[in-house]
C-alpha positions in Angstrom: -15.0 -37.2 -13.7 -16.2 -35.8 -10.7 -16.5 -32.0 -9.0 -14.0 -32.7 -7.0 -11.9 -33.9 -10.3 -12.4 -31.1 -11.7 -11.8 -28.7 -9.1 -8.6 -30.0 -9.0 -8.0 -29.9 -12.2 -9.0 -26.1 -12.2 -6.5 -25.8 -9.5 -3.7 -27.4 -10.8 -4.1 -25.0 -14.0 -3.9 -21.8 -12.1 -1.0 -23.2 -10.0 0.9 -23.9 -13.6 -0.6 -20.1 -14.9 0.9 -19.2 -12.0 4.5 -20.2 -12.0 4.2 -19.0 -16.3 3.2 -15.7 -15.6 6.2 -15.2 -12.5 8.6 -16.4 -14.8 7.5 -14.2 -17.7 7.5 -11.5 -15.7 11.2 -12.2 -14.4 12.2 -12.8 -17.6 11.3 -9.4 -18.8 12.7 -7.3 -15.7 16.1 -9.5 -16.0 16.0 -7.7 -19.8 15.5 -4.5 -18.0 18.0 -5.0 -15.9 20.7 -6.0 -18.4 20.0 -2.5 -20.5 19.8 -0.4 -17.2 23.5 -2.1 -16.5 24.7 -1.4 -19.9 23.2 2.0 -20.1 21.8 0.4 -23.7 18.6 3.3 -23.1 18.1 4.0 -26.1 17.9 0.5 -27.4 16.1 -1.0 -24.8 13.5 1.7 -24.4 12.8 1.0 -28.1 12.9 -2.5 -28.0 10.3 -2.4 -24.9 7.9 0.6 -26.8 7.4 -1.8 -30.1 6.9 -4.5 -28.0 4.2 -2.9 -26.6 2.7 -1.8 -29.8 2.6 -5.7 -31.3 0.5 -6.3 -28.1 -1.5 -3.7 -28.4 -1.9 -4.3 -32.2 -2.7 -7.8 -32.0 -3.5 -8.6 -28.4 -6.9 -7.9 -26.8 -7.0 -7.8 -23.3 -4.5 -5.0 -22.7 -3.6 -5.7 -18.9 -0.3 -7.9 -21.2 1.4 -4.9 -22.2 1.7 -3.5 -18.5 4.6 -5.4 -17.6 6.7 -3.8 -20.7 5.3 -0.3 -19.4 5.8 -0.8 -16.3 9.3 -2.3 -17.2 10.3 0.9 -18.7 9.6 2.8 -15.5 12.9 1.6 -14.6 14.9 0.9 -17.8 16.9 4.3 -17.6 20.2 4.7 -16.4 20.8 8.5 -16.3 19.0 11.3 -16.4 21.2 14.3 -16.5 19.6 15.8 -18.6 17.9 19.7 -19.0 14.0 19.8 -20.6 16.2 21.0 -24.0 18.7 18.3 -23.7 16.0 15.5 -23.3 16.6 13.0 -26.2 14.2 12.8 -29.2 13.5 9.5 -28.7 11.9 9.8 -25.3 9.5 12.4 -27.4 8.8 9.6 -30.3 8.3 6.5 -27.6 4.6 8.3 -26.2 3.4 9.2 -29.8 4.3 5.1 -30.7 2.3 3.9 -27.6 -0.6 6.2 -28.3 -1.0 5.2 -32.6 -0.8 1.9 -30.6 -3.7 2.6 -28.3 -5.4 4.1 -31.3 -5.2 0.8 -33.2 -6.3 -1.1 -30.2 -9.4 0.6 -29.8 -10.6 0.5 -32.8 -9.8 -3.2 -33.6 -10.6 -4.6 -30.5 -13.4 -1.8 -29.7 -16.1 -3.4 -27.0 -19.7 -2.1 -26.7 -19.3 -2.3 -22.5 -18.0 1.0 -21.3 -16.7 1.2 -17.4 -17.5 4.7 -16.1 -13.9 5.6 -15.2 -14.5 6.3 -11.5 -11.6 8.8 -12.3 -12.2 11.1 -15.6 -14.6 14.1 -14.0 -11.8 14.4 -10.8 -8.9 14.2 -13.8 -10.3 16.6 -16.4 -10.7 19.0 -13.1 -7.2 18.8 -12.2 -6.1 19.3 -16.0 -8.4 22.4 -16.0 -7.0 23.6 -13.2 -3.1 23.3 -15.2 -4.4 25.3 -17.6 -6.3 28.5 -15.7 -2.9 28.3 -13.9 -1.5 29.6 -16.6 -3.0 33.2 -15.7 -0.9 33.0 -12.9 2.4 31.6 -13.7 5.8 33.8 -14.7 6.8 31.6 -17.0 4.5 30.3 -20.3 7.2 28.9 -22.9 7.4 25.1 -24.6 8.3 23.6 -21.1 4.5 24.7 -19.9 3.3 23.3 -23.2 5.7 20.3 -22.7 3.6 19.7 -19.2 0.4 20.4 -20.1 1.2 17.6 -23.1 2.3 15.3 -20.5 -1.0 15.8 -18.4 -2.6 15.0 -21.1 -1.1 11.6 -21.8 -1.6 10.6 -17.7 -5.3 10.8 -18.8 -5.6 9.0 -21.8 -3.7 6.4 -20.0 -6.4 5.9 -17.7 -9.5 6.0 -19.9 -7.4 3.5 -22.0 -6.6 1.0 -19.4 -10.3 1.2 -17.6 -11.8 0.7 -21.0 -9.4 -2.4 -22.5 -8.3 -3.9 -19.5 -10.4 -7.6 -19.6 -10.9 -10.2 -16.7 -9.7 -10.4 -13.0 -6.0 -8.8 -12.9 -5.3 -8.1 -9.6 -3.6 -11.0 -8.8 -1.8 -10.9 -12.2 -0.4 -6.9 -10.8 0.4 -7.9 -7.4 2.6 -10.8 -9.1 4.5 -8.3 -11.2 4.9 -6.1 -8.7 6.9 -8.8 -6.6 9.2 -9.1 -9.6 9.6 -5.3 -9.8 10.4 -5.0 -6.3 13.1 -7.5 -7.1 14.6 -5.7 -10.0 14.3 -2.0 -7.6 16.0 -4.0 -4.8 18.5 -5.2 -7.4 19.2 -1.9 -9.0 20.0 -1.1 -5.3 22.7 -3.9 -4.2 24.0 -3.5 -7.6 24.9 0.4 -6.9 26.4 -0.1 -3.8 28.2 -3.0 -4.8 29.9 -1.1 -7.9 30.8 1.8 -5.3 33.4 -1.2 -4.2 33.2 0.4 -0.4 29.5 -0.6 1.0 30.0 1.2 4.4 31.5 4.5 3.0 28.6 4.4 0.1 26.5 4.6 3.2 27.1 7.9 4.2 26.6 9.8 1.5 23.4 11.8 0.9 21.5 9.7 -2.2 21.7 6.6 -4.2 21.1 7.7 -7.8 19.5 4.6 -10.0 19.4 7.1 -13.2 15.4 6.7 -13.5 15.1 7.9 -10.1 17.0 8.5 -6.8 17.0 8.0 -3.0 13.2 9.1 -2.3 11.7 8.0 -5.8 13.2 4.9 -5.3 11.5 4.5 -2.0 8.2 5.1 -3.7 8.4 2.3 -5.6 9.7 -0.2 -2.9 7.3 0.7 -0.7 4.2 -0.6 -2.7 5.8 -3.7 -4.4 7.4 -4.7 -0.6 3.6 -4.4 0.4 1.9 -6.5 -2.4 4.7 -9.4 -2.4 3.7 -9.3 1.9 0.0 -10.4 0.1 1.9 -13.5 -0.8 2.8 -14.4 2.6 -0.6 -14.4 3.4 -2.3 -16.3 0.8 0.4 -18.3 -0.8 2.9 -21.3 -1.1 6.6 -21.1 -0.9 5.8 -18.3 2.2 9.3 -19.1 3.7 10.9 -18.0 -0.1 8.7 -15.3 0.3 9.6 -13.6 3.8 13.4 -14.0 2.3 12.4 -11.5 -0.5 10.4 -9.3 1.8 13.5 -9.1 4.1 15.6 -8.3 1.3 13.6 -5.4 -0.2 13.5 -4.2 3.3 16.8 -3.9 3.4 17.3 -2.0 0.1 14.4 0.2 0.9 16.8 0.9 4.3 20.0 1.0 1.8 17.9 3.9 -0.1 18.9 6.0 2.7 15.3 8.0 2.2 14.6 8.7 6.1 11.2 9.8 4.5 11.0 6.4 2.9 12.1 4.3 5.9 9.3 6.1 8.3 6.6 6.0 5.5 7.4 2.3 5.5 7.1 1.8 9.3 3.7 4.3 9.5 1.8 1.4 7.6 3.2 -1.9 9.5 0.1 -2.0 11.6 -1.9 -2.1 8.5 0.3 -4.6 7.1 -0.1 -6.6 10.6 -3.8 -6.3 10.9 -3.5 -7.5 6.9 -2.0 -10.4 7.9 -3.2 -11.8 11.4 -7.0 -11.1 9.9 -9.2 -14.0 9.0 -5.7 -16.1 9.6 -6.7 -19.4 11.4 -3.2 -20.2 12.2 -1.9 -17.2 13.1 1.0 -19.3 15.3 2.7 -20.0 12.0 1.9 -16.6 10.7 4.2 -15.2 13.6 6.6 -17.6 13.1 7.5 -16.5 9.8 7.2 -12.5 11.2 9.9 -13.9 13.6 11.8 -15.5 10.8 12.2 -11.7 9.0 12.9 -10.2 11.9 15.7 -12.3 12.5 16.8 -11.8 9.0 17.1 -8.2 9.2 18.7 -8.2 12.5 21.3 -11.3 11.1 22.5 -8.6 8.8 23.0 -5.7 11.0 25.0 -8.3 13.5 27.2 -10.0 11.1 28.2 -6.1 9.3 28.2 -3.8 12.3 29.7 -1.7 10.0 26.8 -0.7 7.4 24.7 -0.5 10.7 27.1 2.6 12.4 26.5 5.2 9.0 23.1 3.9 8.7 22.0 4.5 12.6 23.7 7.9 12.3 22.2 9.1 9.2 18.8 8.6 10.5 19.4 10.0 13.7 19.9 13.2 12.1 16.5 13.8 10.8 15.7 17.2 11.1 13.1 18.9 9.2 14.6 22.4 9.8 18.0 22.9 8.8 19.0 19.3 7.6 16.3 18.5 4.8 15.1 22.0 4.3 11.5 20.6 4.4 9.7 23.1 7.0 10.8 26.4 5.1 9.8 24.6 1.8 6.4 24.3 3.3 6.1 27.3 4.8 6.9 29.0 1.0 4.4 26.8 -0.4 2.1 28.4 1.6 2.9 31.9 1.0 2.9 31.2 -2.9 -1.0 29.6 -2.1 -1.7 32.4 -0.4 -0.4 34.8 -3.5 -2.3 32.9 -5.7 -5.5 30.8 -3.6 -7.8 29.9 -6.6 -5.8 28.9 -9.5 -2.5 29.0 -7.7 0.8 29.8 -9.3 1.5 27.4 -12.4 3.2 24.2 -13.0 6.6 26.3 -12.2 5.7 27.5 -9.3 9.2 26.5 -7.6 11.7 27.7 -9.7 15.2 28.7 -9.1 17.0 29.9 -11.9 17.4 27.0 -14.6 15.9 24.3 -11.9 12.2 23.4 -11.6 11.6 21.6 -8.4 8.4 20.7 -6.2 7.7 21.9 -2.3 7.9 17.7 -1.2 4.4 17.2 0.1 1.8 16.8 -2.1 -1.3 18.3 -0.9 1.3 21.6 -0.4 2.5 21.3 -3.7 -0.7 21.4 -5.0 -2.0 24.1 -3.4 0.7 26.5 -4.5 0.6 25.1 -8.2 -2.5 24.7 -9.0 -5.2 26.0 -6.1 -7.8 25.3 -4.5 -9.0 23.9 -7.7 -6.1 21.5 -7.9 -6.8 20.5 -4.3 -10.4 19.9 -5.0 -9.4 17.5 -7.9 -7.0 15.5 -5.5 -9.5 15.1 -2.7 -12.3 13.9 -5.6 -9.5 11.3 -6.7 -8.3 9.8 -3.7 -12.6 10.2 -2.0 -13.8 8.1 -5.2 -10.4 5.2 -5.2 -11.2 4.5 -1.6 -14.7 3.9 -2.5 -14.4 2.0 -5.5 -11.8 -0.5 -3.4 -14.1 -0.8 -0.3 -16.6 -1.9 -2.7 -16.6 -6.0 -2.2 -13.2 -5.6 -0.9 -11.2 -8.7 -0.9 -7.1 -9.4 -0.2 -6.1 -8.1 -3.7 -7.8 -5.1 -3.2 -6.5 -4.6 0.4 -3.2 -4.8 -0.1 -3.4 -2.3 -2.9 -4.7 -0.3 -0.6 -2.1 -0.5 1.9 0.5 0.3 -1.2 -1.4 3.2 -2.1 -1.4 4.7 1.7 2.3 3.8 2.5 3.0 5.5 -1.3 0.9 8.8 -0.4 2.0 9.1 3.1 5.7 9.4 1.8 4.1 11.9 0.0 3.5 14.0 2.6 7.6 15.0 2.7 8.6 13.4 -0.6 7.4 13.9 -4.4 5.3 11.4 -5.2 1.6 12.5 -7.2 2.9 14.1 -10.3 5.8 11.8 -10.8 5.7 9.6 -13.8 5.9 6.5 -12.9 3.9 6.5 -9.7 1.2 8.1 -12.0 1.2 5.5 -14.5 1.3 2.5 -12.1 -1.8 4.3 -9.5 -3.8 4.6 -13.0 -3.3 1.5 -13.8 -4.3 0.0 -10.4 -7.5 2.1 -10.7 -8.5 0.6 -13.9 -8.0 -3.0 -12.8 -9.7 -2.4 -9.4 -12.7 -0.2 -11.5 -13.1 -4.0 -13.9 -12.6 -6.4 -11.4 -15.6 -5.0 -9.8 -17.8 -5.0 -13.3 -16.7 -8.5 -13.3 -18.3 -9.4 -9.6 -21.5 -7.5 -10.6 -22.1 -9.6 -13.7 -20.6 -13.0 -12.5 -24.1 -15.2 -12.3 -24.6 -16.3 -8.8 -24.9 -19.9 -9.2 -22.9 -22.6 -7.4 -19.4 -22.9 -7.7 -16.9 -25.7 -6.5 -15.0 -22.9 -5.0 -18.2 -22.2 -2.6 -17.5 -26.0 -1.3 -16.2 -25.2 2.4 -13.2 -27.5 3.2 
């Protein structure tokens, strides 16, 4: 047999890995789908939490239990519930995933250690949620509740960027396409059970249970950005600008102005992404062209989910319509109160309700200081360097999702939420052993050096 042979043979093994791990990965979100439908929370969350612990248990590279995590991000259907009327079992499902990581570690324990890029800048921010505690006007089990929760966020990370094996960036950016799928799912399905699309429209929200019109962005946001890495660098592109289009328009059908404009601040990155390094980049515009039409198609055929639509976004005022500006400006006043360690984890309450001030670097100002704001700047000073290190596509176009994410957080929550906490750890970690791997690949030879 040949190089050549073999090269193809390589190739037609990652092709078939390929199409596996896609359908895998759709398989398990059209589970997640089915219990978000049915409301079956309870059963599915537990279903999906010892599924993770067999993995964990008995599988070493842990980068196969993300897709169940990450699954369960989006698994529950309603969420009206107080901190006292939260159900025991969403108590129970962290303590089972943590005797899980437990086990893993010490079964599968490895004498390499990664450095964890992120543990001095993390262990700052949680220092700085508990000093605020001198501060805040309220100390009760909620507080302890949080401070529990921070906890957890960090010993997700050093688990991950200790246990995660191999090169699984491309493995992420695949399940992030099918997540986007489910999200814009979750979407068309709402409206379609509202059995009027165009008056659904003009209300304020769509409420997915896990998450509603601005959280729901989020999410869209990055996984429409990593399936756009597919257009670039994969088969099947014309299959692929059809899912892009669609997300698009369920991230417009979100009806998060915030969202929408996040979304449209980071096309010139997601351009530049594209046209660079692209020797045809005729056939790259061609399929631009192609979802342009797409989205447009829609608006023509139903003029009428166009009308609510075009006048809900003309209405964006920071003032008097979304309250943002005076949310900010008491952000600023509660930092000034309180400058070092700020005012606590509840910083923004109003009677029974906890809420944020919808802009991160705000937010964490008034809650937790200039200590809190030191930690933030340390995180998101030592990511940036760690993925301009040998950066390559995957790690561009996580890159791009992390920007469009954070600049919606500049009038949305995003940093502190739970699931965009898990999913940016977990990018981290991947990014933080991909880049191990470079360092002690041998440089010797490889077909994949032979230029074509």
């Amino acid at each position: 047999m040949t190089i050549i042979d073999k090269y193809d043979n390589i190739i037609s093994m990652k092709n078939r890995q390929h199409i596996n791990e896609l359908a895998y990965f759709t398989i398990i979100s059209g589970i997640t789908f089915f219990i978000w439908l049915q409301q079956l929370d309870f059963l599915g969350m537990t279903l999906f939490v010892l599924a993770s612990f067999f993995v964990l248990i008995f599988v070493k590279n842990t980068i196969h239990v993300v897709p169940f995590i990450f699954n369960m991000l989006f698994m529950i259907s309603q969420t009206e519930w107080s901190l006292e009327t939260i159900p025991v079992y969403l108590y129970l499902l962290p303590i089972i995933l943590t005797v899980g990581f437990i086990i893993h570690y010490i079964r599968f324990r490895d004498k390499r250690i990664t450095k964890g890029i992120l543990v001095k800048p993390l262990l700052l921010m949680f220092l700085a949620i508990v000093l605020s505690i001198f501060n805040t006007e309220i100390f009760d089990l909620n507080y302890v509740f949080y401070l529990g929760i921070g906890a957890f966020y960090l010993l997700i990370y050093l688990f991950f960027v200790q246990t995660i094996k191999g090169e699984t960036l491309d493995y992420l950016i695949k399940l992030f396409i099918v997540l986007g799928i489910l999200i814009s799912t979750q979407v068309l399905y709402y409206y379609i059970s509202t059995g009027d699309v165009t008056d659904a429209l003009r209300n304020n929200r769509v409420d997915l249970g896990w998450g509603i019109s601005n959280f729901i962005a989020t999410y869209l946001i990055m996984f429409i950005t990593a399936t756009i890495y597919y257009i670039k660098t994969k088969k099947y592109r014309v299959i692929t600008v059809f899912i892009v289009a669609y997300e698009i328009l369920m991230l417009i059908f979100t009806l998060s102005r915030g969202g929408v404009l996040s979304f449209i601040a980071i096309i010139p990155l997601l351009l530049y992404y594209l046209y660079h390094g692209q020797k045809n980049k005729k056939v790259m515009t061609l399929y631009l062209l192609l979802l342009l039409v797409l989205l447009v198609t829609v608006f023509v055929v139903r003029t009428d989910y166009l009308i609510p639509l075009f006048e809900r976004f003309k209405e964006l005022d920071l003032y008097d319509g979304s309250g943002r500006v005076e949310l900010w400006r008491q952000a600023i006043e509660k930092f000034k109160e309180y400058p070092l360690f700020g005012a606590g984890l509840f910083a923004r309450v109003e009677g029974d309700y906890f809420g944020f001030y919808h802009n991160t670097i705000l937010h964490t100002l008034a809650s937790l200081g200039i200590i809190g704001l030191v930690s933030l700047l340390w995180q998101a000073f030592v990511v940036i360097k760690v993925i301009f290190n040998k950066i390559n596509l995957e790690k561009g176009i996580l890159l791009i999702a992390l920007i469009g994410a954070n600049i919606h957080g500049m009038v949305d929550n995003v940093y502190f939420m739970p699931q965009f906490m898990i999913i940016f750890f977990v990018i981290v970690a991947a990014i933080e052993i991909y880049n191990d791997n470079q360092i002690m690949k041998p440089r010797i030879w490889r077909p994949e050096n032979v230029k074509k």
